[in-house]
Biopython code that builds the backbone (N, CA, C, O; Angstrom):
import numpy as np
from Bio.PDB.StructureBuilder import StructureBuilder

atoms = [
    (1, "UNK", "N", (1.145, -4.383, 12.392)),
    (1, "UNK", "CA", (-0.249, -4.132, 12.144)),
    (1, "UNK", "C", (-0.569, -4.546, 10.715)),
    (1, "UNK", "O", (0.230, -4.105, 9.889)),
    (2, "UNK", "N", (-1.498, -5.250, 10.268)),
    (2, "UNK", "CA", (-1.864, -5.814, 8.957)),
    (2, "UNK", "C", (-3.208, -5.431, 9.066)),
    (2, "UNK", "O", (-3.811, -5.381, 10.138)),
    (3, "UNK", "N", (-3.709, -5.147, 7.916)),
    (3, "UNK", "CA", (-5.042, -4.096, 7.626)),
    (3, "UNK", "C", (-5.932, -4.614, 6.793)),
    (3, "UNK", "O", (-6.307, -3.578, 6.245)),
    (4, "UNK", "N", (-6.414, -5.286, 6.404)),
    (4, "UNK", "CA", (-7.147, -6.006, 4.866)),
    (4, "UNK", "C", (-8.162, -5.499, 4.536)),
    (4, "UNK", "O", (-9.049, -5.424, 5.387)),
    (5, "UNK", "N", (-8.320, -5.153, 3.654)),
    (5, "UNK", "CA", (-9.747, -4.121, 3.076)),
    (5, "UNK", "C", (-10.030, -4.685, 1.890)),
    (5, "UNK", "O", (-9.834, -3.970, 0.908)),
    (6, "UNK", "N", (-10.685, -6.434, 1.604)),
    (6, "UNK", "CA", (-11.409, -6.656, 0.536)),
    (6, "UNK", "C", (-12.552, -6.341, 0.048)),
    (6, "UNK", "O", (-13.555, -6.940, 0.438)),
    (7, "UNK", "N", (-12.640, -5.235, -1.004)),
    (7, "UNK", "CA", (-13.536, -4.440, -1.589)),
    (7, "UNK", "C", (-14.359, -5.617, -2.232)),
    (7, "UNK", "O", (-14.233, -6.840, -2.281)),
    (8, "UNK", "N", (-15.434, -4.508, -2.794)),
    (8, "UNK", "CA", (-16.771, -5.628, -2.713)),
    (8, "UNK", "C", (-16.652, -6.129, -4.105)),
    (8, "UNK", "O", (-17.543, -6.744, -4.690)),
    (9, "UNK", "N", (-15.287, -5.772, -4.680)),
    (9, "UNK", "CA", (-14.864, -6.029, -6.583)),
    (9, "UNK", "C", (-14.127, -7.685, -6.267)),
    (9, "UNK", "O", (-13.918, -8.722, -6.896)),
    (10, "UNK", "N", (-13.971, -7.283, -5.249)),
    (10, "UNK", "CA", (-12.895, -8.966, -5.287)),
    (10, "UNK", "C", (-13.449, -9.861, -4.452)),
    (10, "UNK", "O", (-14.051, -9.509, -3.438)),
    (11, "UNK", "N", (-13.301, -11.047, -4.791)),
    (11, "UNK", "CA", (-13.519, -12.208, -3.678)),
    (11, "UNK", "C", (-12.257, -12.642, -3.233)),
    (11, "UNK", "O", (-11.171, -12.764, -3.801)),
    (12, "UNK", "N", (-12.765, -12.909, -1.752)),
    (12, "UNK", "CA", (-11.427, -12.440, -1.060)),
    (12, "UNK", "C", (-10.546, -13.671, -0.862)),
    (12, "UNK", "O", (-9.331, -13.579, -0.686)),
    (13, "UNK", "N", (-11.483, -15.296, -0.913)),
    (13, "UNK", "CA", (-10.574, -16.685, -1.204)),
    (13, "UNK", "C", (-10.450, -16.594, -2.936)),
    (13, "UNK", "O", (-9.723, -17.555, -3.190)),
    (14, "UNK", "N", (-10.692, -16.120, -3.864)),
    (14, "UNK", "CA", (-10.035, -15.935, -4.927)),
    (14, "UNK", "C", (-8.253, -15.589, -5.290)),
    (14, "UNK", "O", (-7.357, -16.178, -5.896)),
    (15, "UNK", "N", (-8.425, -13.960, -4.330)),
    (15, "UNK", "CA", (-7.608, -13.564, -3.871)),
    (15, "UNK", "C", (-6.174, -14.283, -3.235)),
    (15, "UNK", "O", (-4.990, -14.240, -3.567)),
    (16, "UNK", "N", (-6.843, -14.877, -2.282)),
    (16, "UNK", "CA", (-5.751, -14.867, -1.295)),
    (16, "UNK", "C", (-4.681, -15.967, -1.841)),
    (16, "UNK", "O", (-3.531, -16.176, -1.454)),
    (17, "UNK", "N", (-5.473, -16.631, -2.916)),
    (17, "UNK", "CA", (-4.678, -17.958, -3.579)),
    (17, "UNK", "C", (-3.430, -17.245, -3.611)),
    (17, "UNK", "O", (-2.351, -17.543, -3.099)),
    (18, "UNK", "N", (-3.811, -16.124, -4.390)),
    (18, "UNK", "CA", (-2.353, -15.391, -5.758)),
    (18, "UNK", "C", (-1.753, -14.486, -5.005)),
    (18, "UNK", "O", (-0.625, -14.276, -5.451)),
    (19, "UNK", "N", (-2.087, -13.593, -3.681)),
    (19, "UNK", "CA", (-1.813, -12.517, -3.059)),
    (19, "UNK", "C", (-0.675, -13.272, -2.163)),
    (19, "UNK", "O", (-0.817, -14.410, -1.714)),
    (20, "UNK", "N", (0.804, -12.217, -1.926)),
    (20, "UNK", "CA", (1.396, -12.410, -1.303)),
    (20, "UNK", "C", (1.328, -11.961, 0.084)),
    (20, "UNK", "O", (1.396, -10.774, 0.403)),
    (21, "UNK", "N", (1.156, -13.187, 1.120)),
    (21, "UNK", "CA", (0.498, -13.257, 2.692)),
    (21, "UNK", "C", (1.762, -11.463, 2.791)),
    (21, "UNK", "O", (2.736, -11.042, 2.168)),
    (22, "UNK", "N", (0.732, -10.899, 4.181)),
    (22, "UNK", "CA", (0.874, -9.696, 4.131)),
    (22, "UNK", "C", (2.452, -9.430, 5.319)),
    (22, "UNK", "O", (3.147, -8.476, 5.670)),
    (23, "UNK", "N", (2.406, -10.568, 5.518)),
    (23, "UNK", "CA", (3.673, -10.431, 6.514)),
    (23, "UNK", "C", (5.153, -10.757, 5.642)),
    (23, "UNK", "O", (6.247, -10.300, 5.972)),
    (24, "UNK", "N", (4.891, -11.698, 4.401)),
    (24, "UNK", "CA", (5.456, -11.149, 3.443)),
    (24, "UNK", "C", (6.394, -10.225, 2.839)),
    (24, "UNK", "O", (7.586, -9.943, 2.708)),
    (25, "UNK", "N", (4.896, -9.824, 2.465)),
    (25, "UNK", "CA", (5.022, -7.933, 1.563)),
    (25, "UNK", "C", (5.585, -7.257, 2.856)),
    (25, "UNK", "O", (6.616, -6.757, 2.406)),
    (26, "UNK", "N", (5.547, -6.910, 4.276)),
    (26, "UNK", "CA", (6.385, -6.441, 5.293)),
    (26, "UNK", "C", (7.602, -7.097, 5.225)),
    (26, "UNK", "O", (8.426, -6.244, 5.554)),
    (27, "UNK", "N", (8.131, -8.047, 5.002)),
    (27, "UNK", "CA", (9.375, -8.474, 4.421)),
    (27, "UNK", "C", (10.043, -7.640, 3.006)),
    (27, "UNK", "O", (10.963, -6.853, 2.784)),
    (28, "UNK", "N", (9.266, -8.147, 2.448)),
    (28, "UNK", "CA", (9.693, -7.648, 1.000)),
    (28, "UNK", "C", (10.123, -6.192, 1.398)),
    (28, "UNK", "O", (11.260, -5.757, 1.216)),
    (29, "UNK", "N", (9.022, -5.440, 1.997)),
    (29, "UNK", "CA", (9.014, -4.178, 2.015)),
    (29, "UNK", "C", (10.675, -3.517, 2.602)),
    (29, "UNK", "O", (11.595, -2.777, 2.252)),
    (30, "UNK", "N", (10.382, -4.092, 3.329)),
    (30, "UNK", "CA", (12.249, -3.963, 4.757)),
    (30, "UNK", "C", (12.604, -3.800, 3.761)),
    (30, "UNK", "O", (12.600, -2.717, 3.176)),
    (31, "UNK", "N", (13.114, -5.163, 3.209)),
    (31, "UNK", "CA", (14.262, -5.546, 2.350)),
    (31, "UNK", "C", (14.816, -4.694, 1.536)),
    (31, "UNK", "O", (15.955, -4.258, 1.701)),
    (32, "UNK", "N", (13.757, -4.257, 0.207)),
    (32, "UNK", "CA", (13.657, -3.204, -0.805)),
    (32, "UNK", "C", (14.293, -1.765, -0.153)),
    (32, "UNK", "O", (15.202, -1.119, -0.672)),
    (33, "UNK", "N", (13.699, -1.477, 0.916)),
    (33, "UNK", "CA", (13.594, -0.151, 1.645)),
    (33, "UNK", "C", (15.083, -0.146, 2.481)),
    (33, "UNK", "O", (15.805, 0.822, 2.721)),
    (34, "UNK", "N", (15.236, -1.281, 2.762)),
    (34, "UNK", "CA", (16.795, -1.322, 3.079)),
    (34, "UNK", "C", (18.035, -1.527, 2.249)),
    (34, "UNK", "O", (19.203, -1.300, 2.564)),
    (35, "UNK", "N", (17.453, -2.089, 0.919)),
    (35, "UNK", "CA", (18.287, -2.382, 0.004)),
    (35, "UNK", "C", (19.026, -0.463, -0.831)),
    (35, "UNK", "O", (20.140, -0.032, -1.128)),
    (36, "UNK", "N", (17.384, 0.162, -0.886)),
    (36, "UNK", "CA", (17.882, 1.840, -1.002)),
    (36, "UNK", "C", (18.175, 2.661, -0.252)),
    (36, "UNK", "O", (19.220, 3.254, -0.520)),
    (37, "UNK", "N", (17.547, 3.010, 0.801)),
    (37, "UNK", "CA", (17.770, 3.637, 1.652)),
    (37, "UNK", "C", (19.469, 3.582, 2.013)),
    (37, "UNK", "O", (20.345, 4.407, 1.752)),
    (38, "UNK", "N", (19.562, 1.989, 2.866)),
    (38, "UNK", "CA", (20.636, 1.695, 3.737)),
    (38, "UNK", "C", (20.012, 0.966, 5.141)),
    (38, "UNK", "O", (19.004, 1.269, 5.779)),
    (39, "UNK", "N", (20.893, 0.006, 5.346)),
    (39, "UNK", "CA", (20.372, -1.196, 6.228)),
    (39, "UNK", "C", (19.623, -0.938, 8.020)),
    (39, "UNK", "O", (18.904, -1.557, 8.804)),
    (40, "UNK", "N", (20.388, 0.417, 7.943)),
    (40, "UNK", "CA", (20.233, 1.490, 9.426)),
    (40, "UNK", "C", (19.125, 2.595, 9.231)),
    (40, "UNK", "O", (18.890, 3.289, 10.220)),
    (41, "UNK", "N", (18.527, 2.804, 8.256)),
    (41, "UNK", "CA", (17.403, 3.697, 7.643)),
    (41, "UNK", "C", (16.362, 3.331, 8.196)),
    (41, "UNK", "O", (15.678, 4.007, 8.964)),
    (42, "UNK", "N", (16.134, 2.024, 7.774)),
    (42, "UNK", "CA", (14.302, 1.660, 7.773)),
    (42, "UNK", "C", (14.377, 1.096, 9.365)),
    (42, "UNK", "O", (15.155, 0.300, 9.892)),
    (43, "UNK", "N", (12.987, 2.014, 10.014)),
    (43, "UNK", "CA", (12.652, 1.637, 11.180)),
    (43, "UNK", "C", (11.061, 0.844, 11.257)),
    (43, "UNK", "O", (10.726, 0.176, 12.235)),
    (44, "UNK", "N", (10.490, 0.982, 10.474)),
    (44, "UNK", "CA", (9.114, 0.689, 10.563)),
    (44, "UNK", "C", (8.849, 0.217, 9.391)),
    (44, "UNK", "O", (9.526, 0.798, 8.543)),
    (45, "UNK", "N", (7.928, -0.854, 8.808)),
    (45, "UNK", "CA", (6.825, -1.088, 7.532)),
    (45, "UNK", "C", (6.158, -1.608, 7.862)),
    (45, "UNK", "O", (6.317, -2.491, 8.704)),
    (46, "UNK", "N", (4.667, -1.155, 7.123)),
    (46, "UNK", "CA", (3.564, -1.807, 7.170)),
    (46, "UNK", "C", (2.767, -1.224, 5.868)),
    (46, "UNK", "O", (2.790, -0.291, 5.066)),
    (47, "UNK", "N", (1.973, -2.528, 6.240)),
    (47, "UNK", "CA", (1.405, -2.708, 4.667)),
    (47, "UNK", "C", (-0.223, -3.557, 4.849)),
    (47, "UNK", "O", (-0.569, -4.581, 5.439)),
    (48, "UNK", "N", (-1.061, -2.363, 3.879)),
    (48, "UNK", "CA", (-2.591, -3.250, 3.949)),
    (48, "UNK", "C", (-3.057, -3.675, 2.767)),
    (48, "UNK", "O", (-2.146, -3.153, 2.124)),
    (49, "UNK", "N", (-3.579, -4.081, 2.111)),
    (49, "UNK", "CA", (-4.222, -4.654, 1.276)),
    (49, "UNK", "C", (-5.540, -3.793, 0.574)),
    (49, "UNK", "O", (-6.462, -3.727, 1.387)),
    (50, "UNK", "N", (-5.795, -3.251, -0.471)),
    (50, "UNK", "CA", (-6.935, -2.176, -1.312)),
    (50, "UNK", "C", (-7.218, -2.453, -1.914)),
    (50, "UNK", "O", (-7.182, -3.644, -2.223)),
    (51, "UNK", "N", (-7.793, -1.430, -2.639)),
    (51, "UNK", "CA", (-7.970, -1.219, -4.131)),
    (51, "UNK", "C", (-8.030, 0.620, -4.386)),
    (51, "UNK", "O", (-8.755, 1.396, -3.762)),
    (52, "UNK", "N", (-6.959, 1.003, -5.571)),
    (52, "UNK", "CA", (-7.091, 2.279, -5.708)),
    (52, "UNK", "C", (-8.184, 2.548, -6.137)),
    (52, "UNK", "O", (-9.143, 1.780, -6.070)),
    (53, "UNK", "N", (-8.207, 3.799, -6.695)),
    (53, "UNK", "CA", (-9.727, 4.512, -7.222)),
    (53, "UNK", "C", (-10.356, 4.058, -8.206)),
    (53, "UNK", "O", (-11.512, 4.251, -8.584)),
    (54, "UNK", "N", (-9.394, 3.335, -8.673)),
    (54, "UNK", "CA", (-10.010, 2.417, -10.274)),
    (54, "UNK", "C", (-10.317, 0.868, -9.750)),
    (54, "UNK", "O", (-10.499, -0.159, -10.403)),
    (55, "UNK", "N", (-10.308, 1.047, -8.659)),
    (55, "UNK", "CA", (-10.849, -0.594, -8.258)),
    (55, "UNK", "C", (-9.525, -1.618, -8.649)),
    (55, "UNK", "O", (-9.758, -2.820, -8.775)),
    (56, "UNK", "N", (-8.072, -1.079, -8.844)),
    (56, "UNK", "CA", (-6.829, -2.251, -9.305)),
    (56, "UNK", "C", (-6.919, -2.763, -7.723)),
    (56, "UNK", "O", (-7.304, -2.192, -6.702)),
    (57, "UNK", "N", (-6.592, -3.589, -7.882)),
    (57, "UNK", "CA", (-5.629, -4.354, -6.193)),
    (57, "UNK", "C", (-4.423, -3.300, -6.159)),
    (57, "UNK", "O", (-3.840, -2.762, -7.101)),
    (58, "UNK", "N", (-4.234, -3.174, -4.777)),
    (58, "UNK", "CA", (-3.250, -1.914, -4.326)),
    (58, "UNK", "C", (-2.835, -2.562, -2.707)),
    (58, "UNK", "O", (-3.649, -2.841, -1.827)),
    (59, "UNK", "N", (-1.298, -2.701, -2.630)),
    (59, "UNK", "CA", (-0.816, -2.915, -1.271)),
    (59, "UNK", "C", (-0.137, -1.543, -0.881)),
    (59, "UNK", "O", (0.976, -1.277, -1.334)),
    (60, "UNK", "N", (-0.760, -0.726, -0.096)),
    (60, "UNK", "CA", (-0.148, 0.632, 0.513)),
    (60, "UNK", "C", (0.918, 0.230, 1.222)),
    (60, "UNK", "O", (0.695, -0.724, 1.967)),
    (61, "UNK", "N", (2.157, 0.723, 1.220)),
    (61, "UNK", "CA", (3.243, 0.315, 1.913)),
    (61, "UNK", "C", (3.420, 1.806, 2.678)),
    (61, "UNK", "O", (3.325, 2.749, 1.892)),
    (62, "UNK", "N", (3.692, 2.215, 4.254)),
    (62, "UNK", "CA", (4.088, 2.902, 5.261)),
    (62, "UNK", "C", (5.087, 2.711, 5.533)),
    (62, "UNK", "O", (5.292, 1.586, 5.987)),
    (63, "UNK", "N", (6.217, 3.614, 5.431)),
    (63, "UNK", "CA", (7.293, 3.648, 5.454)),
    (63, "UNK", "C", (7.630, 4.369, 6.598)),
    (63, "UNK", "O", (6.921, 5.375, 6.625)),
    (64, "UNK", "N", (8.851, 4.297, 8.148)),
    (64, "UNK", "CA", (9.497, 4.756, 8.647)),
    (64, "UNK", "C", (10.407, 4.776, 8.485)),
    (64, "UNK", "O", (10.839, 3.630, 8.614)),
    (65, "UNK", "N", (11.576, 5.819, 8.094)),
    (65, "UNK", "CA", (12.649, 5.690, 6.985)),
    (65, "UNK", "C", (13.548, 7.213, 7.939)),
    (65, "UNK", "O", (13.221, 8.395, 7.828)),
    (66, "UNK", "N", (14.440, 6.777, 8.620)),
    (66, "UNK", "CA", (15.353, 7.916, 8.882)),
    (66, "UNK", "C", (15.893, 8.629, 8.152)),
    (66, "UNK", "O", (16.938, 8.128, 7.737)),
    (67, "UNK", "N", (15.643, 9.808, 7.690)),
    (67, "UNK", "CA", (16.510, 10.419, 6.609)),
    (67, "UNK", "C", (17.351, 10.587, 6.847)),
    (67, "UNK", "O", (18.116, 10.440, 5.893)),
    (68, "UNK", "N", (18.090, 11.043, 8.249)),
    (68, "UNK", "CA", (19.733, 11.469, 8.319)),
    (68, "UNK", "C", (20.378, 10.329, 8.530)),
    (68, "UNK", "O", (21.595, 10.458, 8.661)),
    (69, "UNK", "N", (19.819, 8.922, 8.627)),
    (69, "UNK", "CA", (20.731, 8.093, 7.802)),
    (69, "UNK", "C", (20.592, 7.091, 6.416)),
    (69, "UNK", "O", (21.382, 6.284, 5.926)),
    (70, "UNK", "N", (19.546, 7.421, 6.113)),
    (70, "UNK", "CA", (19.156, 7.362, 4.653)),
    (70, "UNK", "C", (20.687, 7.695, 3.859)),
    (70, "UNK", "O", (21.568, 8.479, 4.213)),
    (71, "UNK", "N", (20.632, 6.762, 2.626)),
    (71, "UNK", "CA", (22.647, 7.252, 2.057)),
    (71, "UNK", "C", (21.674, 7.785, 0.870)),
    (71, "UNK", "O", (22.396, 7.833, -0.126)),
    (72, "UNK", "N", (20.060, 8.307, 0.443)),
    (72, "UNK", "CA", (19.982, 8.530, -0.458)),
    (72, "UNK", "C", (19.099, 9.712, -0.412)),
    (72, "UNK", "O", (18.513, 9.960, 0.641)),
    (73, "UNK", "N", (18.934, 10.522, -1.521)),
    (73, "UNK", "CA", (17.310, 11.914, -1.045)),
    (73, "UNK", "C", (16.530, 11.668, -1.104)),
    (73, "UNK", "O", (16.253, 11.028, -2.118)),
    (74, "UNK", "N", (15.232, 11.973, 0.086)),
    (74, "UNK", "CA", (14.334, 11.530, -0.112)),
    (74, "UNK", "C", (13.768, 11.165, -1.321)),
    (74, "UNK", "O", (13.184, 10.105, -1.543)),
    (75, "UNK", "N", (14.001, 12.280, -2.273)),
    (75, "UNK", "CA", (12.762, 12.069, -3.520)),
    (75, "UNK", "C", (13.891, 10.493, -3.969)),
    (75, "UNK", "O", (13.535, 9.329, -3.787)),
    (76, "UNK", "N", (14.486, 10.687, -4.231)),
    (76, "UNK", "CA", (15.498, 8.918, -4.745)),
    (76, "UNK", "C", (14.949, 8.271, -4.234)),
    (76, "UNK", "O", (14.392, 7.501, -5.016)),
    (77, "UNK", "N", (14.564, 7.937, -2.537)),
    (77, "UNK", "CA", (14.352, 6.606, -2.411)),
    (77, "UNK", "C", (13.044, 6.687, -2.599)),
    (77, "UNK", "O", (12.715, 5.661, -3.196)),
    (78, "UNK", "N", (11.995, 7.456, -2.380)),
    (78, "UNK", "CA", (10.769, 7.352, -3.283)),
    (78, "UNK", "C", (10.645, 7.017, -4.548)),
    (78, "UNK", "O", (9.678, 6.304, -4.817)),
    (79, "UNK", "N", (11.240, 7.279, -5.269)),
    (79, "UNK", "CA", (11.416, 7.002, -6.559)),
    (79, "UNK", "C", (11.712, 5.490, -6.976)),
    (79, "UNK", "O", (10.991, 4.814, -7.710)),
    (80, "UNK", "N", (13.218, 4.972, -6.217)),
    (80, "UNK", "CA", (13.670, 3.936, -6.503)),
    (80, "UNK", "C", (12.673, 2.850, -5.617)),
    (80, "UNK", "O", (12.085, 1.914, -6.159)),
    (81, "UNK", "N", (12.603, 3.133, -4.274)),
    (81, "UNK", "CA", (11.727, 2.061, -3.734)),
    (81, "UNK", "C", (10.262, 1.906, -4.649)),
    (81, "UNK", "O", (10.028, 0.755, -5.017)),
    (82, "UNK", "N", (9.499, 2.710, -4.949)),
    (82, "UNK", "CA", (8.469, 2.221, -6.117)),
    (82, "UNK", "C", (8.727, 1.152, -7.136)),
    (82, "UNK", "O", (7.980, 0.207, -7.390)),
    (83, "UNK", "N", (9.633, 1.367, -7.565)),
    (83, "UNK", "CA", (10.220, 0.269, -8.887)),
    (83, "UNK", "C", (10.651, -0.481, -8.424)),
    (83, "UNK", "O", (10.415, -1.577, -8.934)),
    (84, "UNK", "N", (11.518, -0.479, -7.235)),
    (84, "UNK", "CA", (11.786, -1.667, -6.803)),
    (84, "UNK", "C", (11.171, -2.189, -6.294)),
    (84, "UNK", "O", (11.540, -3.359, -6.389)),
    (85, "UNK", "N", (9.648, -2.059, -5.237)),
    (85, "UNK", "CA", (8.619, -3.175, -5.145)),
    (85, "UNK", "C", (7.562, -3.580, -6.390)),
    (85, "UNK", "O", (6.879, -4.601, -6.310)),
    (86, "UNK", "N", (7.514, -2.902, -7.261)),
    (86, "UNK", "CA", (6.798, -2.878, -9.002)),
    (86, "UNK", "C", (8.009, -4.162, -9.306)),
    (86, "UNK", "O", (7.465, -5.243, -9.081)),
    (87, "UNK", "N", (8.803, -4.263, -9.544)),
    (87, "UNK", "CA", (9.864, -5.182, -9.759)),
    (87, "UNK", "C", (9.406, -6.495, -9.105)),
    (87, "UNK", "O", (8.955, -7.470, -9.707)),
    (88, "UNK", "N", (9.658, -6.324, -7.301)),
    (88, "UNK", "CA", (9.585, -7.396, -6.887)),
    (88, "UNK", "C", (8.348, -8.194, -6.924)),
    (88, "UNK", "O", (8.389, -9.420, -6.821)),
    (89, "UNK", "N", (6.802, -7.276, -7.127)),
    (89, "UNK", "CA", (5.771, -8.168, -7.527)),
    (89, "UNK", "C", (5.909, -8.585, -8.277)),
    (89, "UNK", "O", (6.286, -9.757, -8.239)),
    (90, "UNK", "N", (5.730, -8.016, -9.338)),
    (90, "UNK", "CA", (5.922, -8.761, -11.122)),
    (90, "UNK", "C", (6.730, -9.975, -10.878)),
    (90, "UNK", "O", (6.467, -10.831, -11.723)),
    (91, "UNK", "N", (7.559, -10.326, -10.080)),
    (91, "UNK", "CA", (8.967, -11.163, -10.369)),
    (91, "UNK", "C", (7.783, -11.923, -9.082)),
    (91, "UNK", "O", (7.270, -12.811, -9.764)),
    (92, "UNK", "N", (7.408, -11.983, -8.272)),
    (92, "UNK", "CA", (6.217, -12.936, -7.462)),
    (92, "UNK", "C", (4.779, -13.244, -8.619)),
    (92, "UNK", "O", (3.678, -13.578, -8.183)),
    (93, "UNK", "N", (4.993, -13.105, -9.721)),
    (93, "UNK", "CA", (3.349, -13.217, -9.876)),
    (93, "UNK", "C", (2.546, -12.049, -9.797)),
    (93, "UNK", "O", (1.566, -11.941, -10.534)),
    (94, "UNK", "N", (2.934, -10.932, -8.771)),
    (94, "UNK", "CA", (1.265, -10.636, -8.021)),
    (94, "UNK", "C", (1.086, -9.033, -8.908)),
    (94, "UNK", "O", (1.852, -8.094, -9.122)),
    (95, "UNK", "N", (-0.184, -9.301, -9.215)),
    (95, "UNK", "CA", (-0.694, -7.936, -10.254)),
    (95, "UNK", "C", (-0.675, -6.806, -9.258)),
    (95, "UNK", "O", (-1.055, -5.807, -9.868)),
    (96, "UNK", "N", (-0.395, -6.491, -7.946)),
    (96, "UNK", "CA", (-1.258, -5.611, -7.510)),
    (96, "UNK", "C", (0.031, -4.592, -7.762)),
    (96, "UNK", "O", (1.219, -4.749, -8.043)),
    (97, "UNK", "N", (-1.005, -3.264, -7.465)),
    (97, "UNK", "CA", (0.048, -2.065, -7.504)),
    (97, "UNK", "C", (0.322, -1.591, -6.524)),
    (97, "UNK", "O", (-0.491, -1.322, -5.639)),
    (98, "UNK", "N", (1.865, -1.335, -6.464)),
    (98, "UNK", "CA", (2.450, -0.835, -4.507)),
    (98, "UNK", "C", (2.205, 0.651, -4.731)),
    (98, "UNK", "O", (2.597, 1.294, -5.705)),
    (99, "UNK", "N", (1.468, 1.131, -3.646)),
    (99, "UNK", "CA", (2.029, 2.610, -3.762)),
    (99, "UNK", "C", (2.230, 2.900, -1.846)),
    (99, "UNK", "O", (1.891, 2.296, -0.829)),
    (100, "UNK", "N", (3.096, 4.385, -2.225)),
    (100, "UNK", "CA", (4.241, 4.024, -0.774)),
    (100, "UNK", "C", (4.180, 5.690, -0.493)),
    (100, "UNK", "O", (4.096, 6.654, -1.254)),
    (101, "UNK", "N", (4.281, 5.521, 1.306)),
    (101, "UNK", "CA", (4.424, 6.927, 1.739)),
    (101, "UNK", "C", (5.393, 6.653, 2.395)),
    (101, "UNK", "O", (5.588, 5.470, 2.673)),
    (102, "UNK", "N", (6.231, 7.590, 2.810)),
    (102, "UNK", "CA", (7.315, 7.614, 3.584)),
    (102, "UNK", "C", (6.976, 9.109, 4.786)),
    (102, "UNK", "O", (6.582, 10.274, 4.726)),
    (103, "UNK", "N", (7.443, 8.099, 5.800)),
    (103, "UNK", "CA", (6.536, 9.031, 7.197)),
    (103, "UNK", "C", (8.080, 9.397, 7.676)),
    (103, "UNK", "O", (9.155, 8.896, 7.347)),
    (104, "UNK", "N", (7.743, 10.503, 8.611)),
    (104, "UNK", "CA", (8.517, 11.315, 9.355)),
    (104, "UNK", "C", (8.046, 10.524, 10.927)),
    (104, "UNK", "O", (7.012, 9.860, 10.999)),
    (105, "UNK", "N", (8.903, 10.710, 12.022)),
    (105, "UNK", "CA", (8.826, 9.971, 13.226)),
    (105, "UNK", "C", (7.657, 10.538, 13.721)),
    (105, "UNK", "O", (6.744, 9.791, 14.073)),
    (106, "UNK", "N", (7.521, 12.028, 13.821)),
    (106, "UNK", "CA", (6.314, 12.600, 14.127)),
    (106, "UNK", "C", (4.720, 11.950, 13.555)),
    (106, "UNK", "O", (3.801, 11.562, 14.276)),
    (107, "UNK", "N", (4.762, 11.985, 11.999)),
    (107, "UNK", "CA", (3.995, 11.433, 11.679)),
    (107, "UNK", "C", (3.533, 9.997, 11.641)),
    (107, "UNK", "O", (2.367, 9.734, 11.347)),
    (108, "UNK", "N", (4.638, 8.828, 12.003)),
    (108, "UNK", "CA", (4.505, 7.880, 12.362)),
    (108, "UNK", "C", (3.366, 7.963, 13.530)),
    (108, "UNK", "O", (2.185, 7.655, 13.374)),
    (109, "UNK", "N", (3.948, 8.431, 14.701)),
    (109, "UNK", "CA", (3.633, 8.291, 16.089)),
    (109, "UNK", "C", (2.041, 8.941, 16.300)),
    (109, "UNK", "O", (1.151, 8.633, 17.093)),
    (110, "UNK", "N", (2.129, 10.220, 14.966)),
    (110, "UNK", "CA", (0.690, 10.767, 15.178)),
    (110, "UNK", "C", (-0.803, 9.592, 14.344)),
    (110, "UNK", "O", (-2.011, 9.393, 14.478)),
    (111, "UNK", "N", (0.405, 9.109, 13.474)),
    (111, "UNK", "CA", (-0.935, 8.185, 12.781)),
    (111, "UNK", "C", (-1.261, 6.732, 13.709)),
    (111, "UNK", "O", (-2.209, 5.951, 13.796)),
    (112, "UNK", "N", (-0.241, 6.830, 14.178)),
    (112, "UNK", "CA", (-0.579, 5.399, 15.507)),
    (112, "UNK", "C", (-1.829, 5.954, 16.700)),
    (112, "UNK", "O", (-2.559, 5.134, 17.258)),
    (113, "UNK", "N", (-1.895, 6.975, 16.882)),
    (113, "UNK", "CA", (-2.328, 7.299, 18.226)),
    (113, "UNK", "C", (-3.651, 7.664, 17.622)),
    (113, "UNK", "O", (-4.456, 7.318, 18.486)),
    (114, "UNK", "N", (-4.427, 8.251, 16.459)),
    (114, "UNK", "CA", (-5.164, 8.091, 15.675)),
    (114, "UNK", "C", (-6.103, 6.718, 15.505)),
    (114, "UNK", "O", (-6.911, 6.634, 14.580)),
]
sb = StructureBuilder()
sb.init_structure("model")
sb.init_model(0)
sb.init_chain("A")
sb.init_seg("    ")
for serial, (resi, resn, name, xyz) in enumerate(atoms, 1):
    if name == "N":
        sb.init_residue(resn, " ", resi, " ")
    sb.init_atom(name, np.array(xyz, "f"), 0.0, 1.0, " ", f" {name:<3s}", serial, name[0])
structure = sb.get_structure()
């Protein structure tokens, strides 16, 4: 599922020059999320395109992330996966800021059916 929400601050072929395509950032995202977690952890990512409350560019990343086989605590891989997609933009170019939830299966399944 890819989501795009170009706010009325940005133009959105401006954008899309410098923005990394969103199937991408669902790459990137795995990767990172598998790189902390552990390769058997991450079941799900997705990712839309914003702007936080201050109007920055913001890619929300949704995380399905097994904790009982997660090799790390939750609050760690919250922690570390932030910096490590803050990392991997900067190192692409792209200004925007990741911010990331990490869902429970329940809450996965309830925000789908929503």
């Amino acid at each position: 599922m890819h989501i795009v929400d170009a706010g009325p601050a940005r133009t959105q072929t401006a954008r899309m020059s410098q923005d990394i395509a969103l199937e991408a950032l669902e790459e990137l995202g795995r990767e990172a999320a598998q790189h902390i977690a552990g390769e058997g952890a991450v079941e799900q990512v997705e990712v839309r395109d914003g702007e936080d409350s201050f109007e920055r560019p913001t890619y929300y990343f949704s995380f399905l992330i097994d904790q009982e086989r997660s090799r790390q605590r939750p609050g760690l891989v919250y922690t570390r996966l932030i910096q490590k997609l803050q990392d991997e933009l900067i190192a692409h170019g792209d200004e925007h800021l990741p911010m990331i939830r990490i869902l429970s299966r329940a809450d996965w399944d309830k925000r789908r059916r929503d």
